[in-house]
Each structure stands twice: as C-alpha cells, then as structure tokens.
BAFI-3210 file (N, C-alpha, C; in Angstrom, 3 decimals, decimal comma, padded with zeros to 6 digits):
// residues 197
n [1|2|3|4|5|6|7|8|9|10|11|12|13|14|15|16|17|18|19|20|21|22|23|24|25|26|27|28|29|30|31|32|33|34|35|36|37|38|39|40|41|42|43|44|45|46|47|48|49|50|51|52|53|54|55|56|57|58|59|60|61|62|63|64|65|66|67|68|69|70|71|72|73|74|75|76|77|78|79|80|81|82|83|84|85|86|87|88|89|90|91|92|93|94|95|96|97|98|99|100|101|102|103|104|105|106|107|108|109|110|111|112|113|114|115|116|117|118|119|120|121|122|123|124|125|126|127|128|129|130|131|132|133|134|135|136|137|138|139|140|141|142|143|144|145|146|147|148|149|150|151|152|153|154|155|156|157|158|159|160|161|162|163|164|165|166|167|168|169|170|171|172|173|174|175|176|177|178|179|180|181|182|183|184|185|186|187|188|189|190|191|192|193|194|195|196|197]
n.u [020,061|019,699|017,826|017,468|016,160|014,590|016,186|018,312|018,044|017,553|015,354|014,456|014,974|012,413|010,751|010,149|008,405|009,793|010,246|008,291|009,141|012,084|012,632|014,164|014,912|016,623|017,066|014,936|012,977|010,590|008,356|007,739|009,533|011,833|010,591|010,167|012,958|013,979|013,121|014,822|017,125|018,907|019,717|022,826|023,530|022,026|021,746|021,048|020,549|019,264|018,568|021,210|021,749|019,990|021,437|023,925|024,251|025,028|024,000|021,867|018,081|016,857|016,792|017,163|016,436|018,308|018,571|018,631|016,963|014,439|012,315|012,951|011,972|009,072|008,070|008,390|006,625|003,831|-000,126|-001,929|-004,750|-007,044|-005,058|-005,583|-007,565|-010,714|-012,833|-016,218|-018,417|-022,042|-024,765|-026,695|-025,467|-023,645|-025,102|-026,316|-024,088|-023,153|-025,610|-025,632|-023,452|-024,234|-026,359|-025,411|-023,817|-025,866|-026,847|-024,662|-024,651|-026,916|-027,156|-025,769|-025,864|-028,414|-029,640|-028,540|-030,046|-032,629|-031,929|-029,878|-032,103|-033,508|-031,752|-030,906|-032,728|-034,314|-031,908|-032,241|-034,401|-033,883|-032,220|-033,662|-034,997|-033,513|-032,078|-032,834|-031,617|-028,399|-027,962|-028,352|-026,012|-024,075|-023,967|-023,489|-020,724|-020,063|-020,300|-018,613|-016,015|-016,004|-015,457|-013,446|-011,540|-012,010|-011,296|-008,267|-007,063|-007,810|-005,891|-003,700|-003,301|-002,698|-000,537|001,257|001,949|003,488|006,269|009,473|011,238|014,655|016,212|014,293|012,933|010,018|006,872|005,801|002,979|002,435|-000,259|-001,890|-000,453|000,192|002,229|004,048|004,764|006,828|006,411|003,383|002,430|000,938|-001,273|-002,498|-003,300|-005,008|-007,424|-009,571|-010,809]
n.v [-017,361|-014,188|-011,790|-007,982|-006,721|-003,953|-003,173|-004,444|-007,503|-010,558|-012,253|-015,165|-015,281|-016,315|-015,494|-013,320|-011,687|-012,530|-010,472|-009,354|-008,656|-008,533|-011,237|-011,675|-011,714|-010,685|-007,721|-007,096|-005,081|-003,648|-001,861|-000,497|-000,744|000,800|002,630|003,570|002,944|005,762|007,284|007,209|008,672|010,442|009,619|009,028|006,429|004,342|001,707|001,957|-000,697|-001,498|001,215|001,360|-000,869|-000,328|001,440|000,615|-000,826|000,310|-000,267|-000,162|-000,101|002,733|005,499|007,388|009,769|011,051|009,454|011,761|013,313|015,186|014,541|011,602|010,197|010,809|009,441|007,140|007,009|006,585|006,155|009,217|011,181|013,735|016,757|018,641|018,714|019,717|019,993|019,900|022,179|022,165|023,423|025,194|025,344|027,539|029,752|029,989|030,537|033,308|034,667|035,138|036,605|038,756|039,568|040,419|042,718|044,535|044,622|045,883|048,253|049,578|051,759|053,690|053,821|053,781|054,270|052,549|050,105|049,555|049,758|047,195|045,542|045,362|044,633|041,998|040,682|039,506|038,388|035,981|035,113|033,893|032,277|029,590|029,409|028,012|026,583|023,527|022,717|023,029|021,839|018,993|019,475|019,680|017,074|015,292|016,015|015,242|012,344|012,135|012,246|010,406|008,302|009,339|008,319|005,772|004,471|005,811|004,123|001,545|001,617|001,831|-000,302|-001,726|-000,837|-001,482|-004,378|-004,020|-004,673|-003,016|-003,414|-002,679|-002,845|-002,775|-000,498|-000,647|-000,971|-003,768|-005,642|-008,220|-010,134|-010,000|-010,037|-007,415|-004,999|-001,686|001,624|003,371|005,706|005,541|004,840|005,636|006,580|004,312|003,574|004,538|004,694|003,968|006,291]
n.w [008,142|009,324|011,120|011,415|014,514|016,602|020,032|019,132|019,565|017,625|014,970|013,312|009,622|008,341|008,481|007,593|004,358|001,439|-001,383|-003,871|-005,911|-005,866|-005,223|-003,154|000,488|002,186|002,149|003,538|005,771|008,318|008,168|010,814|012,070|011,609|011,406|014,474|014,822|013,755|015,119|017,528|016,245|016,554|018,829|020,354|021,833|021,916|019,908|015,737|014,643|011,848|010,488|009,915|007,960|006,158|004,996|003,855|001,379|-001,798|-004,107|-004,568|-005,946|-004,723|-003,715|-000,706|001,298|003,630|007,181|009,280|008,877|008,718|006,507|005,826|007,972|007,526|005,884|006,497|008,748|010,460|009,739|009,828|011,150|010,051|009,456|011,168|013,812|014,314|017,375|016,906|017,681|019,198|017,455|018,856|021,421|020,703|020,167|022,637|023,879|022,522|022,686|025,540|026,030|024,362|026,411|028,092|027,359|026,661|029,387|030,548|029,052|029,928|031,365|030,586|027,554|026,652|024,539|022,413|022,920|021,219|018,180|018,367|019,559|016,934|015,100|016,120|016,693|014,018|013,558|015,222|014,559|011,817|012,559|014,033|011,539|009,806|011,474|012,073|009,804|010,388|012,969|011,387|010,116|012,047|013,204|011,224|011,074|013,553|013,424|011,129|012,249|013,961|012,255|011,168|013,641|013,444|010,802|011,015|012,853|011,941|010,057|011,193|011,946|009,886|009,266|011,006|009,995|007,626|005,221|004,331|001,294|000,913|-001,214|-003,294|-003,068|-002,358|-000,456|001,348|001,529|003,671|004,169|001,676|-000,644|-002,338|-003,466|-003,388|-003,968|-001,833|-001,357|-002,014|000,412|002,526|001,209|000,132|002,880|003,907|002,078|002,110|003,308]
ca.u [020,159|018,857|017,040|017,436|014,774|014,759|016,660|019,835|017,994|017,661|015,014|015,179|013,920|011,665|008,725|010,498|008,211|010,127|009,487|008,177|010,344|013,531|012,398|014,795|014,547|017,772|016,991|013,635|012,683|009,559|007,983|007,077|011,086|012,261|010,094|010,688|014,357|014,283|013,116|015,407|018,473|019,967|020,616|023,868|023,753|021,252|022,103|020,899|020,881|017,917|019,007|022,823|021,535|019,325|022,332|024,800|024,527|024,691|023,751|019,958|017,320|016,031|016,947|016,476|016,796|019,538|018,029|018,559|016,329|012,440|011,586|013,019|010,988|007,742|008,265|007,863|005,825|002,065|-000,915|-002,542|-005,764|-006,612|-003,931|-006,297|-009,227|-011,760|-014,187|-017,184|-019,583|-023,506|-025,117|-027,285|-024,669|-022,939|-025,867|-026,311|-023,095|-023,874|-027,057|-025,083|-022,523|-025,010|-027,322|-023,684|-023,474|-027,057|-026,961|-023,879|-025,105|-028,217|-027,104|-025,197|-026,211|-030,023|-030,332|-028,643|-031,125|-033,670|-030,776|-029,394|-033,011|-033,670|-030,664|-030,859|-034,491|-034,389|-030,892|-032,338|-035,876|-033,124|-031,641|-034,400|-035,455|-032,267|-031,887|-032,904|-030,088|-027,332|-028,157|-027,860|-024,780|-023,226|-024,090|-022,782|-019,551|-019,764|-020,456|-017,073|-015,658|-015,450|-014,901|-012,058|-011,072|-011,654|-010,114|-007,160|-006,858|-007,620|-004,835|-002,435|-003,152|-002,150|000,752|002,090|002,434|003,864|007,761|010,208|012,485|015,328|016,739|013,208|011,909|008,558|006,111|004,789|001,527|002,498|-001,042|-002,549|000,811|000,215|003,165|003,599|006,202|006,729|005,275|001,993|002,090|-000,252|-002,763|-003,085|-003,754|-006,546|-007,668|-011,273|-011,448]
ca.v [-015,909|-013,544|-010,349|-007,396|-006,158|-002,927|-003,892|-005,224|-009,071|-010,975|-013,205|-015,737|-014,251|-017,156|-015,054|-012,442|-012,032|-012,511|-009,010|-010,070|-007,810|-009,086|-012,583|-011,886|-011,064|-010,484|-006,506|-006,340|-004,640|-003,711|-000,510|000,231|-000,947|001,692|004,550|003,557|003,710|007,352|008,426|008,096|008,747|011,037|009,380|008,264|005,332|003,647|001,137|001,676|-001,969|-001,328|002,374|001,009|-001,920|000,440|002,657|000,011|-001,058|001,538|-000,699|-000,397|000,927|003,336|007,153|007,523|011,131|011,215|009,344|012,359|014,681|014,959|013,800|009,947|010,117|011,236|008,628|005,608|007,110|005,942|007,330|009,518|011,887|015,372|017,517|019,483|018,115|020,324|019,411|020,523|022,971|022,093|024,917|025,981|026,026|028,394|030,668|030,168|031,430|034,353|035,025|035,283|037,887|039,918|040,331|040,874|043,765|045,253|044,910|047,170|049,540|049,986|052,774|055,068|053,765|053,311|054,767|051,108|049,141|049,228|049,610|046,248|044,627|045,273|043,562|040,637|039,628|039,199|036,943|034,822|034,257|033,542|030,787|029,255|029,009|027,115|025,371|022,009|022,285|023,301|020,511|017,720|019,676|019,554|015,314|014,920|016,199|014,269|011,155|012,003|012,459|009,005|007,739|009,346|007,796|004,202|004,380|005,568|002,784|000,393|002,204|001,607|-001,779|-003,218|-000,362|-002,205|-005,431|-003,541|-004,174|-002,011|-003,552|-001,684|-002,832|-001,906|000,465|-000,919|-001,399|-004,687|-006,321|-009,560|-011,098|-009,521|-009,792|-006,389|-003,973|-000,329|002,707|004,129|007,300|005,638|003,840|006,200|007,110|003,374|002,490|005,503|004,670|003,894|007,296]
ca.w [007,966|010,767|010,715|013,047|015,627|017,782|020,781|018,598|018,858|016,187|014,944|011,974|008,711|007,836|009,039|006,811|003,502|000,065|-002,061|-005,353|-007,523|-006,496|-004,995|-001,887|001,421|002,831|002,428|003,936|006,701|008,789|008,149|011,820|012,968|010,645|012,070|015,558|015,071|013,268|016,135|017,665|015,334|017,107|020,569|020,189|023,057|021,464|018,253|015,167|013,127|010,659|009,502|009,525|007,066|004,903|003,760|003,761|000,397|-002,901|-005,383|-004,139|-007,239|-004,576|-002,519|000,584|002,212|005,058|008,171|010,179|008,141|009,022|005,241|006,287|009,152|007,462|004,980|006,703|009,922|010,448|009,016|010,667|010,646|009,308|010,145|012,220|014,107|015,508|017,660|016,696|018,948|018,695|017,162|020,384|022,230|019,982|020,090|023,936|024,509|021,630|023,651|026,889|025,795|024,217|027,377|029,436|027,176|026,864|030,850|030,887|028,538|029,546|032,217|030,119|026,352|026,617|023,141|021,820|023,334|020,314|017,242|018,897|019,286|015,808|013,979|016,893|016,585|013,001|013,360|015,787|013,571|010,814|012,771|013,997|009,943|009,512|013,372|011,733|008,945|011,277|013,828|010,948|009,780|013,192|013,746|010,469|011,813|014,586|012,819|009,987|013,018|014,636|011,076|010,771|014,301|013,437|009,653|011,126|013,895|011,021|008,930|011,932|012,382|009,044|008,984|011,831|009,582|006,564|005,387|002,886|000,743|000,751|-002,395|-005,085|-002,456|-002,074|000,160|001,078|002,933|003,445|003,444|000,623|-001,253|-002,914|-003,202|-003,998|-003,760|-000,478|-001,294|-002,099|001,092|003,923|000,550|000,352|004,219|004,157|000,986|002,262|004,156]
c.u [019,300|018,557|016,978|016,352|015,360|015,199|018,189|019,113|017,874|016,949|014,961|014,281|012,996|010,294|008,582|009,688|009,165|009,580|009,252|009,001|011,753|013,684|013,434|014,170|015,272|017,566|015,427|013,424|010,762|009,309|008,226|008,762|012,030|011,701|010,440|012,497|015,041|013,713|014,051|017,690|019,639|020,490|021,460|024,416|022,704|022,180|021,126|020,407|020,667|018,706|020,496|022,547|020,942|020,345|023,173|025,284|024,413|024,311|021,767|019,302|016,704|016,901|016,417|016,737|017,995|018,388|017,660|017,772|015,004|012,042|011,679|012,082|009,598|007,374|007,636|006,705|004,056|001,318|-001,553|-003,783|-005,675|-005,691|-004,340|-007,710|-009,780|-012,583|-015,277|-018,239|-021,258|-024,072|-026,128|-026,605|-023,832|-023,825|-026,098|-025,113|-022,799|-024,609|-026,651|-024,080|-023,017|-025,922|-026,536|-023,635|-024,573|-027,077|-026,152|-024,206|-026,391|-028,411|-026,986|-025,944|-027,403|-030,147|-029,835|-029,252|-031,735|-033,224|-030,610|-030,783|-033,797|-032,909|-030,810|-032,135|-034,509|-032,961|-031,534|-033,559|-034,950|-032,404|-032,569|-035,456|-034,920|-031,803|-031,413|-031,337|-028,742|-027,149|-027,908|-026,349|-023,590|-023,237|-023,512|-021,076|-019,032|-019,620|-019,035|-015,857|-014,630|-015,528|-013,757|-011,320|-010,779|-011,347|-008,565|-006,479|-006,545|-006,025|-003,853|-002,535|-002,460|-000,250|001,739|002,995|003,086|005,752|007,889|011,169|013,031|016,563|015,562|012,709|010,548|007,945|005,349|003,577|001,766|000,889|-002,131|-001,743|001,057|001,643|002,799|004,282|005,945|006,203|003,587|001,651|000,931|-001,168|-002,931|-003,633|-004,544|-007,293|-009,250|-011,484|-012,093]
c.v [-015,232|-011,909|-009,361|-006,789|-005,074|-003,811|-004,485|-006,496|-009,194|-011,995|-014,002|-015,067|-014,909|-016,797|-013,417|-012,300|-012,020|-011,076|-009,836|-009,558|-008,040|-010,473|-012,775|-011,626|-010,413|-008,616|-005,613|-006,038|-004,036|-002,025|000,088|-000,048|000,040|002,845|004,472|004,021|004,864|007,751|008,768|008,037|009,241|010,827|007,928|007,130|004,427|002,775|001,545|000,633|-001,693|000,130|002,138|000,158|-001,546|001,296|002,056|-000,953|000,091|001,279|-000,898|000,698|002,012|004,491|007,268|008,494|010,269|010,388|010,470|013,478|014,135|014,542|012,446|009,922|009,866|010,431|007,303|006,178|006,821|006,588|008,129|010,644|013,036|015,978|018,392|018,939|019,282|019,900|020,315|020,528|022,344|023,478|025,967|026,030|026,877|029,605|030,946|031,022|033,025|035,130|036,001|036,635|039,122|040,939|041,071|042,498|045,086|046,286|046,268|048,507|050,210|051,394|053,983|055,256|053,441|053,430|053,714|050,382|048,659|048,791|048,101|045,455|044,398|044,511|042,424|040,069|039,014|037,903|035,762|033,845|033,528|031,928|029,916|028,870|027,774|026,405|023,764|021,410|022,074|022,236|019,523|018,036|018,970|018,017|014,694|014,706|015,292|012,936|010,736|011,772|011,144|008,270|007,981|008,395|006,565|004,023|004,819|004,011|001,908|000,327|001,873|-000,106|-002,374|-002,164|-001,301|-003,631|-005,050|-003,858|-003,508|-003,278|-002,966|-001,475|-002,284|-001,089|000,819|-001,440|-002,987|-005,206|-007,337|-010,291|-010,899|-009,703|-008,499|-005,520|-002,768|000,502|003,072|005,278|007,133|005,027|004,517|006,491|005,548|002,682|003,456|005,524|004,272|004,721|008,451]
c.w [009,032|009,767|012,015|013,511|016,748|019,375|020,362|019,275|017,577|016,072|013,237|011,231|007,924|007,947|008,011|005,150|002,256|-000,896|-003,557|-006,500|-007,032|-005,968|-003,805|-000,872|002,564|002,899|002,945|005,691|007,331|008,940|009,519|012,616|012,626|011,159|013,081|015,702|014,389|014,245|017,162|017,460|016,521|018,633|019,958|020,890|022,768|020,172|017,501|013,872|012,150|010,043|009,161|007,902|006,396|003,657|003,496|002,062|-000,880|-003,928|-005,388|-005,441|-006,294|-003,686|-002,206|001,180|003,820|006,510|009,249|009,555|008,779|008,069|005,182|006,725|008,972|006,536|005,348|008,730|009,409|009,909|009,835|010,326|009,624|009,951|011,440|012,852|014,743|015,829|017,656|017,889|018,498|018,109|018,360|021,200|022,383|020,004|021,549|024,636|023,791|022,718|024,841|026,969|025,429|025,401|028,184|029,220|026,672|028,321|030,794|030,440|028,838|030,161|031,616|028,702|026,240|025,249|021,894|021,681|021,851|018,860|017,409|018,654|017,745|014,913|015,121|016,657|014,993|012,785|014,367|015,038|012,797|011,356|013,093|013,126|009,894|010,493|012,828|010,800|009,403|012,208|013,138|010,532|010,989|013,262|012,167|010,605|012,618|014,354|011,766|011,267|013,497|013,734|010,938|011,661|013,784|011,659|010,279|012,243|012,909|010,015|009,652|012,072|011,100|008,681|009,726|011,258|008,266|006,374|004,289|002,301|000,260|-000,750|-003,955|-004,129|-002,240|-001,017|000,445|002,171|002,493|003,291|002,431|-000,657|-002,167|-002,108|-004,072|-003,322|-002,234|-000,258|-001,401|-000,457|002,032|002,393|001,020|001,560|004,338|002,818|001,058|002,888|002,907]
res [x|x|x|x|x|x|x|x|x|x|x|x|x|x|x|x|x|x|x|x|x|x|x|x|x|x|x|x|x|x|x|x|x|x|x|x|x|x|x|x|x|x|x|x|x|x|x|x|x|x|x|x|x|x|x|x|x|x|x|x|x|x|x|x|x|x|x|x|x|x|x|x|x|x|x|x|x|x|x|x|x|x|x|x|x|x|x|x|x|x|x|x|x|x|x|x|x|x|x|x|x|x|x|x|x|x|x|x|x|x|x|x|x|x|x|x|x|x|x|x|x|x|x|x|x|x|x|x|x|x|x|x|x|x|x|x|x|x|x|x|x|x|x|x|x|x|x|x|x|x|x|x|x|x|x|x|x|x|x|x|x|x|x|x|x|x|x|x|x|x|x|x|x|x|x|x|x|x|x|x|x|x|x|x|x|x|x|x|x|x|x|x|x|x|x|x|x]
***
C-alpha cells in the first residue's frame, strides 16, 4: 500500500503510524502535507493527491470545511505566536525621545510664547521626578518583556518542530504524535503544541 507525498511521489506507508481509534492507516495523512497543499489549492497546474484523498470518501466520522475556504487552511496550519508582537521600547529611550520633542518645542516657542515657558516647566518637572520614582519598576517591566519575548520565540519553534511530525486521520478526525502516541481533535491541536507557553 503506498501513501502520497507533495510532489505526486509516493512512499510506502510502513513509516505511516496506525491511528488508535480505528487501528488503520490507509486514511492518514501528515498534518504539515495537508497545509502545504491548501496553499496552494487554487493553482490549478499543480496536483492535489492529499486534499483529493481527504474528501474522497463520505463515510468518514468527521467535517471538513471546503478546502478552498480559509477555515481548512487555518485548521491544519502551524502554530504560531501572539497575533501581534511588539517590540518593546526601553523606557529611557521613550522618555529621551519625550525629552527631545519637548525642548524642539520650548525652543520654538520661546520667541513668540515666552509666557509658556514656566506653565510647561511646572507640569514637566514634577513628571520627570515621577518617573524617576518609578525608573526602576519600568526597567524590570520592560526586560520582562524582553525576556516573554524570546520565550515566546523558542516555544513556538518547539511547537513547529513536533507540528512537522504530526498526522490527521481522515476517517476519526484526530490528531496524532506518533512518538508519544497521544491523540486529540483537530481543533485541540495548536492549544496542545503551545500548551507550555
């Protein structure tokens, strides 16, 4: 019995794991062969195999959105970080550039608006004592950041590495890690590969 691989080869499926809930393996596939070829569905000069051989039977316990929808896609694609990373500013350099805009606009005023000057040094002297209270807190805040930071980096790496070895079976619609032998729905599958973040 063979098994298909991006490219239309074919290698034997003896390397193929067995799913434990239906003890076959004739309908398993490889998580990461499955996202690769939703991407790209829609070029029609390409083959298919894997998404041909997912919908090809109807007697499967599981629904699967349309290949050509973005909810397939997002289904079996990798894990990946926060949705948004920012990189975080130091806090003196956030005030340095503060600092810098303020004097920009003292300077300018000082010709016409002299009578700002003192207004202005009154609410500024008292915010800068204020930070300089709190400096120390802000500084561990910020290296905290920095530190979740390149956690997040290397949990996701880790998260891609064992995604890479992950298959579906397309008949119970589960997830498996071959050397852990643990399975589990396809929807749990990215909590479980960030599940130590």
């Amino acid at each position: 019995m063979t098994h298909w691989v991006p490219g239309g080869n074919m290698t034997d499926t003896t390397e193929t794991p067995i799913c434990p809930e239906c003890q076959k393996n004739d309908r398993i596939y490889k998580v990461s062969q499955i996202y690769m070829e939703s991407l790209t569905v829609f070029n029609k000069k390409e083959d298919h195999p894997i998404l041909s051989a997912l919908f090809k039977d109807k007697d499967d316990n599981v629904e699967l959105p349309s290949p050509y929808s973005h909810d397939f896609m997002r289904m079996f694609a990798p894990p990946s970080g926060k949705n948004e990373m920012i990189r975080a500013l130091h806090p003196d350099l956030i005030v340095g550039f503060f600092t810098a805009a303020i004097l920009f606009l003292l300077y300018s005023a000082y010709d016409q608006q002299r009578s700002i000057i003192l207004p202005s040094m009154i609410v500024l002297v008292p915010a800068y004592v204020l930070y300089f209270i709190f400096r120390k807190g802000a500084i561990k805040k910020y290296k905290d950041n920095v530190a979740d930071s390149k956690g997040e980096v290397v949990s996701v790496e880790q998260a891609i590495a064992i995604w890479m070895k992950l298959y579906f079976c397309a008949r119970d619609g589960v997830v498996i890690e071959p050397e852990t032998g643990k399975i589990l729905p396809l929807d749990e599958m990215k909590r479980y590969l960030l599940r130590g973040k």
